[in-house]
C-alpha positions as CSV (number, residue, x, y, z in Angstrom):
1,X,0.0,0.0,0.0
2,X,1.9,3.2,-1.5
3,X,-0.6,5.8,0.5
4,X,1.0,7.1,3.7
5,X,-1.9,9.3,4.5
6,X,-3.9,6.3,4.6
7,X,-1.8,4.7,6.6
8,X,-1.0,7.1,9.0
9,X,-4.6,7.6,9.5
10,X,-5.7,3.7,9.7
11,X,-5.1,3.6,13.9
12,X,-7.1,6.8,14.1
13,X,-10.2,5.8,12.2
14,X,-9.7,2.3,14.3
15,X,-9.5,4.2,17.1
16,X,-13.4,6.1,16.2
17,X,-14.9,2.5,15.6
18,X,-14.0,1.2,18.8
19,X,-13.9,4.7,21.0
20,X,-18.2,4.5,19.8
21,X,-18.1,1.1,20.8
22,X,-17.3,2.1,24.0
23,X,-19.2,4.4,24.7
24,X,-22.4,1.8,24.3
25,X,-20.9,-0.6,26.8
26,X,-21.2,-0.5,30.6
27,X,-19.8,-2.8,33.2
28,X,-22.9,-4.6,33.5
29,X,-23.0,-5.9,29.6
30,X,-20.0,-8.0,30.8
31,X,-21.9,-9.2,34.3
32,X,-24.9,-10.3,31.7
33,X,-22.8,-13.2,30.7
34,X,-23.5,-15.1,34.0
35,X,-27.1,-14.1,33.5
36,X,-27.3,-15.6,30.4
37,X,-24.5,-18.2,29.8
38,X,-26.1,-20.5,27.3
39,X,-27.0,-18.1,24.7
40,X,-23.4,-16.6,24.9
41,X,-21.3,-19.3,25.8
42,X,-23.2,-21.0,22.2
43,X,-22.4,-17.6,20.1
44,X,-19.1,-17.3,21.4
45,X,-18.0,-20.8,20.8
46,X,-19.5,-20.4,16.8
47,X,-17.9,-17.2,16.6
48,X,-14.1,-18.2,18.5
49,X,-14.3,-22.0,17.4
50,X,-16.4,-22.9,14.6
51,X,-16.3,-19.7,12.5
52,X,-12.3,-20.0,11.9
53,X,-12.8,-23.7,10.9
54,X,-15.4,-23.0,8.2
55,X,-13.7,-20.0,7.1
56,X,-10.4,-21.9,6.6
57,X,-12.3,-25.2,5.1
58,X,-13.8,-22.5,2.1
59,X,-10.5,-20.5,1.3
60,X,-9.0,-24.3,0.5
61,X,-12.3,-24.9,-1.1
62,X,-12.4,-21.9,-3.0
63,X,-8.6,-22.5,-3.9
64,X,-7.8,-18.6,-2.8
65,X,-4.2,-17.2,-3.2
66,X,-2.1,-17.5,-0.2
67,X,-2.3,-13.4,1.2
68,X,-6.1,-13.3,0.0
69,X,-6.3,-16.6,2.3
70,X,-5.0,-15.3,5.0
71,X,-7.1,-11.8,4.6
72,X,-10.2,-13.3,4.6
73,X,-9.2,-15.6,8.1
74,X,-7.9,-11.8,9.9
75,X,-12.2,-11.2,9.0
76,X,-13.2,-14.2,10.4
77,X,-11.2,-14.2,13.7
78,X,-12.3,-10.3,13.9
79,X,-15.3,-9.5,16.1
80,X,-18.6,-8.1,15.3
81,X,-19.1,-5.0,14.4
82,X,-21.0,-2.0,15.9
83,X,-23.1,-2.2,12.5
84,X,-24.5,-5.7,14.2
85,X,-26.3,-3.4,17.0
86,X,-28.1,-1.9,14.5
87,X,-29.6,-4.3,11.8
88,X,-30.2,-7.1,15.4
89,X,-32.6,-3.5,16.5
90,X,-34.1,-3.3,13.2
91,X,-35.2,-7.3,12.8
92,X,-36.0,-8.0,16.2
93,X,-33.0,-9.3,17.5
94,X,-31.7,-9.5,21.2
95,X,-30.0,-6.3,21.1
96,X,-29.0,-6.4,24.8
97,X,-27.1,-10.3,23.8
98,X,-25.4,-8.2,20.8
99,X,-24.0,-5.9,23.1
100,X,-22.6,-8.5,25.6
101,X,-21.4,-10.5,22.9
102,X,-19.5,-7.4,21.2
103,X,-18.1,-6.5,24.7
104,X,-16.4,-9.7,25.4
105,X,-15.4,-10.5,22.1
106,X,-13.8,-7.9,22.2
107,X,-11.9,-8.5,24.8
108,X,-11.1,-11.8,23.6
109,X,-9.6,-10.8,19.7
110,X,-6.6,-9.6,21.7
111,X,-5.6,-13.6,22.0
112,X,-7.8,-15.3,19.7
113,X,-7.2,-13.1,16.4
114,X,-3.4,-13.6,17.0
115,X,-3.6,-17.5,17.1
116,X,-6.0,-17.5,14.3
117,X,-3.6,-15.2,12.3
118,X,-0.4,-16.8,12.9
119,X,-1.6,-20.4,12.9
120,X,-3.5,-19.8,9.2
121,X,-0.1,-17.8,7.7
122,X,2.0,-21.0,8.8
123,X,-0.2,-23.2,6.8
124,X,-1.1,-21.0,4.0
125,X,1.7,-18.5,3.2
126,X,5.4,-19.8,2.2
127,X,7.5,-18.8,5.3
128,X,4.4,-17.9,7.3
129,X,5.8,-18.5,10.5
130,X,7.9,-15.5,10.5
131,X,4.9,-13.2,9.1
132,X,2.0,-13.4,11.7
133,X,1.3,-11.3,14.6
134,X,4.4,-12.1,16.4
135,X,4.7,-11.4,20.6
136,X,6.0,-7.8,19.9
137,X,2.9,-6.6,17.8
138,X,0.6,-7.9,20.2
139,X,1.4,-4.6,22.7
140,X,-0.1,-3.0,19.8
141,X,-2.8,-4.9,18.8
142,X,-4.3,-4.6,22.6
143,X,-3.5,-0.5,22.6
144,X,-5.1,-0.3,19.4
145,X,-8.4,-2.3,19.9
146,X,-8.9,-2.0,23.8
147,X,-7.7,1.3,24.6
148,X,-10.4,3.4,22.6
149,X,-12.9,0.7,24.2
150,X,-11.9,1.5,27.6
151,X,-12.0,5.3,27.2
152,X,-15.6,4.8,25.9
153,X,-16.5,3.0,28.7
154,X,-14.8,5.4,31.3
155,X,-16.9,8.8,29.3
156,X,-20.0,6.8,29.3
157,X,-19.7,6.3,33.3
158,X,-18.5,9.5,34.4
159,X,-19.7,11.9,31.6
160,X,-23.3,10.0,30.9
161,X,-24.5,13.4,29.7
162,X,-21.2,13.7,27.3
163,X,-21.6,9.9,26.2
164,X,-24.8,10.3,25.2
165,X,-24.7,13.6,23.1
166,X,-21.9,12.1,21.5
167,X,-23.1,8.7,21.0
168,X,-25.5,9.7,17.4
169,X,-22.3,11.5,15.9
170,X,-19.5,9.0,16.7
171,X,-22.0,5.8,14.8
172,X,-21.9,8.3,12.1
173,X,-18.8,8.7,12.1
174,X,-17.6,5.2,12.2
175,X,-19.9,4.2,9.7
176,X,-18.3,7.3,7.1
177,X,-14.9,5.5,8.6
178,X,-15.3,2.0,7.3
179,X,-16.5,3.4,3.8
180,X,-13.9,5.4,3.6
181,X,-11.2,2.8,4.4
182,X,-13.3,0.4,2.5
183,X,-13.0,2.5,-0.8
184,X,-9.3,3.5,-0.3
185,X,-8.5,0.3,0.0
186,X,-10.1,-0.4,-3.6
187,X,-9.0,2.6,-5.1
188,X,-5.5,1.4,-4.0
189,X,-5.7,-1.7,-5.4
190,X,-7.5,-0.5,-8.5
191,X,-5.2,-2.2,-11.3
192,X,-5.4,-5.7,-9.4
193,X,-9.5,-5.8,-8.2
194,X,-11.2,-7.3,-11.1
195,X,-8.7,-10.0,-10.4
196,X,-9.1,-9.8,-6.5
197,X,-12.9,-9.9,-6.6
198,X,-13.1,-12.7,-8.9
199,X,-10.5,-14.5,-6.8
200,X,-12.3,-13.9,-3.3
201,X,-15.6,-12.0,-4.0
202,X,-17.3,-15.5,-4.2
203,X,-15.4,-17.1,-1.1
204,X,-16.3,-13.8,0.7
205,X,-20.0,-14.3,0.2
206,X,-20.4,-17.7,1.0
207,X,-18.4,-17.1,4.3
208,X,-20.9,-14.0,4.8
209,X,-23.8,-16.2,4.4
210,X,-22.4,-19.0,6.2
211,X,-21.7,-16.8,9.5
212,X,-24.8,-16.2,9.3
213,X,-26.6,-19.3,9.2
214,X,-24.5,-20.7,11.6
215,X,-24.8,-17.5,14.1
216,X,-28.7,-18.1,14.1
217,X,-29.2,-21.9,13.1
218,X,-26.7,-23.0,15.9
219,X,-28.0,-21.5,18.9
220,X,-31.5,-22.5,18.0
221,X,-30.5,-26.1,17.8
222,X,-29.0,-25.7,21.5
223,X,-32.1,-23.8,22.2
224,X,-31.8,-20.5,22.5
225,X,-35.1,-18.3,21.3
226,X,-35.4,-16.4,18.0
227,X,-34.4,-13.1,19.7
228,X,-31.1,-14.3,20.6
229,X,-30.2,-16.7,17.9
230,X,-30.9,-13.3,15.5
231,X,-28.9,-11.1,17.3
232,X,-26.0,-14.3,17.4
233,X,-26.4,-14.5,13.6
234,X,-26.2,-10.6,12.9
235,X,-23.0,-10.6,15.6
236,X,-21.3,-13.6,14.0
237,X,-21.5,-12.6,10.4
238,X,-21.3,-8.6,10.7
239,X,-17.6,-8.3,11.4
240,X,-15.8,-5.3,12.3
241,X,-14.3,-5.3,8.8
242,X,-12.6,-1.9,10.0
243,X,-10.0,-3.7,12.6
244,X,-9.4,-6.4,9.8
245,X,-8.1,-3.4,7.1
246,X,-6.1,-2.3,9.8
247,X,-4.3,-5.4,10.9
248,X,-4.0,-6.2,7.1
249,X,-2.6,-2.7,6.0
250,X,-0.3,-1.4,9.5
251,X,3.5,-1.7,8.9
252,X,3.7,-3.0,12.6
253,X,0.7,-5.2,11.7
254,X,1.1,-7.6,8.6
255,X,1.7,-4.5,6.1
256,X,0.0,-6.7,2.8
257,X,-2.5,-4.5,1.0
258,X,-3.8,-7.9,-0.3
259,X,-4.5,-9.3,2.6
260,X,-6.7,-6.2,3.2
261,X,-8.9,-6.7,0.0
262,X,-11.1,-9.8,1.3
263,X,-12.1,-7.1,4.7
264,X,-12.7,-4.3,2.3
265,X,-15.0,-6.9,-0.1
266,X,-16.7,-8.4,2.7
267,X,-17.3,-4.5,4.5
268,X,-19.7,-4.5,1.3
269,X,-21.0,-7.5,1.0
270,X,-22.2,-8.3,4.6
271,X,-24.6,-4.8,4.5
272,X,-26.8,-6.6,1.4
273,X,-26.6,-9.9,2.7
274,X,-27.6,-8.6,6.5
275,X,-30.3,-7.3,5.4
276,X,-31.3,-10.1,3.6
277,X,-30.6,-12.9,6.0
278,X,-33.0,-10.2,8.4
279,X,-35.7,-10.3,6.1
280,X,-35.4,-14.0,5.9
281,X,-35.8,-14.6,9.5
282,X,-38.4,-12.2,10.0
283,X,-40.7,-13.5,7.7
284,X,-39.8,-17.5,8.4
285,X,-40.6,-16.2,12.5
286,X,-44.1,-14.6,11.7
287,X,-45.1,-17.9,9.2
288,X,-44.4,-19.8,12.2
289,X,-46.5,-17.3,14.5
290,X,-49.3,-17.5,12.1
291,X,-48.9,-21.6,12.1
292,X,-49.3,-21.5,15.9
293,X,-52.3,-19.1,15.7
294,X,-54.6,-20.8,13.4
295,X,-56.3,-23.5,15.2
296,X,-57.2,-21.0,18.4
297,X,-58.8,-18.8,15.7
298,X,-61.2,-22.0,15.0
C-alpha cells in the first residue's frame, strides 16, 4: 500500500470504531454473561471456534491465493461489528445479547485473532511462520483495539450526559470510517481488483452467508429463542471489517494491501446480505406465529 496518508490515518479511524463502541458498553453488559450463559457461551463458541474452521475449510475450497487466504481468516477471527447493534434492532434481535457479545469478544480478539492469524499464515503462506502477529505486535494490537474501548466506557460512566450527546455522531462517524477505508483500500488496489474480486468475491460471500446461518441456526439447535439466535447470527457474520483493514494494512501489523482486499470486499457484501438474511428470519418467525395461531382462531 503506496498511500501514507492512509496509513498514518488507519489507527485513528480504528480508534473512532471502537472509542463508539465504547461508549455503548457498561460494566454490566460484561456481568450479563453469567445471567445468560447459554446463549453466549453458544455464540461465542461459533464465533471463536467454529467460524475460523469453516472460514479456513472455504479458502482451501475456493482455492484462494495464499495473502487473500489469510485476509479473509484476519475477518473471520475479527469481532462483530457496531453495524451488528443496529440491523439485530431493526429485525427484532436480542439487542442487549449483541452488546454482551460485542463487549467480550472484544476483549477476547486480543488472543484469539493472534492464534488464528499466525496459525493460518503458517499453513497458507510460504514462510508464514515468521509473518503473523508475532509477541511484539501484540502490545499494539491490545492498545489499538482495547484502549479506545476502555476510554468509551470510562466517558460513558463519568460523563453519561457527554456519552450520550456524542453517541449519534461518533455511529456516524464510524460508519463514514469504514466506507472510507473500504474504498481506499479499492482505489489502492485498482489495477489488481477485477482480479481480486473474482479470486475472493465468491469465497467472501459464501463465508458472509455461512456466518450467518451458523450464528442463528446454531444457537436455535442448543435452544436458544429467536431473539437471541438473531442477534448471534447478525453478531457472528457482521464483522468489524474496520479492525481487519487495519491489521492487514499497519506496517507494525502484517503490512499486505492484499490481505486487506477480502475485509474491504466483505465490508460490502455483509450490508446486502444482512439485510437479507433479516428479512429472511423475520418473515420465516411470523409464518411460524401465524402456524401456531390458526387452530385458536377456529
Amino acid at each position: 500500500m503506496d498511500s501514507p496518508l492512509l496509513l498514518a490515518g488507519l489507527p485513528y479511524a480504528l480508534g473512532i470504531v471502537m472509542f463508539g463502541l465504547g461508549l455503548a458498553l457498561t460494566v454490566d453488559d460484561f456481568r450479563r454473561v453469567g445471567r445468560h450463559p447459554r446463549a453466549v457461551v453458544v455464540a461465542l463458541s461459533c464465533q471463536i471456534v467454529l467460524l475460523p474452521v469453516v472460514c479456513f475449510g472455504l479458502v482451501l475450497a475456493f482455492g484462494l491465493p495464499p495473502e487473500l487466504a489469510v485476509g479473509l481468516m484476519v475477518v473471520a477471527a475479527s469481532p462483530g461489528g457496531p453495524t451488528a447493534n443496529l440491523f439485530s434492532h431493526l429485525f427484532g434481535g436480542d439487542v442487549a445479547l449483541n452488546v454482551t457479545l460485542t463487549a467480550v469478544n472484544s476483549v477476547l480478539v486480543v488472543v484469539t485473532l493472534p492464534v488464528v492469524v499466525n496459525l493460518s499464515a503458517a499453513h497458507l503462506l510460504p514462510g508464514g511462520a515468521s509473518l503473523g502477529l508475532q509477541a511484539g505486535k501484540l502490545q499494539q494490537l491490545f492498545v489499538m483495539v482495547l484502549g479506545p474501548v476502555a476510554l468509551g466506557m470510562l466517558v460513558r460512566a463519568f460523563a453519561p450526559r457527554a456519552a450520550r450527546r456524542l453517541d449519534l455522531p461518533v455511529r456516524l462517524s464510524s460508519v463514514v470510517v469504514l466506507a472510507t477505508v473500504v474504498s481506499a483500500v479499492l482505489y489502492a488496489e485498482r489495477e489488481n481488483l477485477l482480479g481480486y474480486f473474482a479470486a475472493v468475491g465468491l469465497a467472501a460471500l459464501a463465508f458472509n452467508v455461512v456466518s450467518m446461518a451458523v450464528g442463528y441456526g446454531v444457537p436455535r439447535l442448543a435452544g436458544v429463542d429467536h431473539g437471541a439466535a438473531v442477534a448471534a447470527g447478525f453478531e457472528i457474520g457482521v464483522h468489524n471489517t474496520a479492525l481487519a483493514i487495519t491489521i492487514a494494512l499497519s506496517p507494525a501489523m502484517l503490512d499486505s494491501a492484499a490481505m486487506a482486499v477480502p475485509g474491504a470486499v466483505y465490508g460490502i457484501v455483509m450490508f446486502f446480505t444482512a439485510a437479507a438474511f433479516g428479512w429472511a428470519v423475520t418473515r420465516a418467525q411470523s409464518s411460524v406465529r401465524n402456524l401456531s395461531a390458526r387452530p385458536a382462531n377456529r
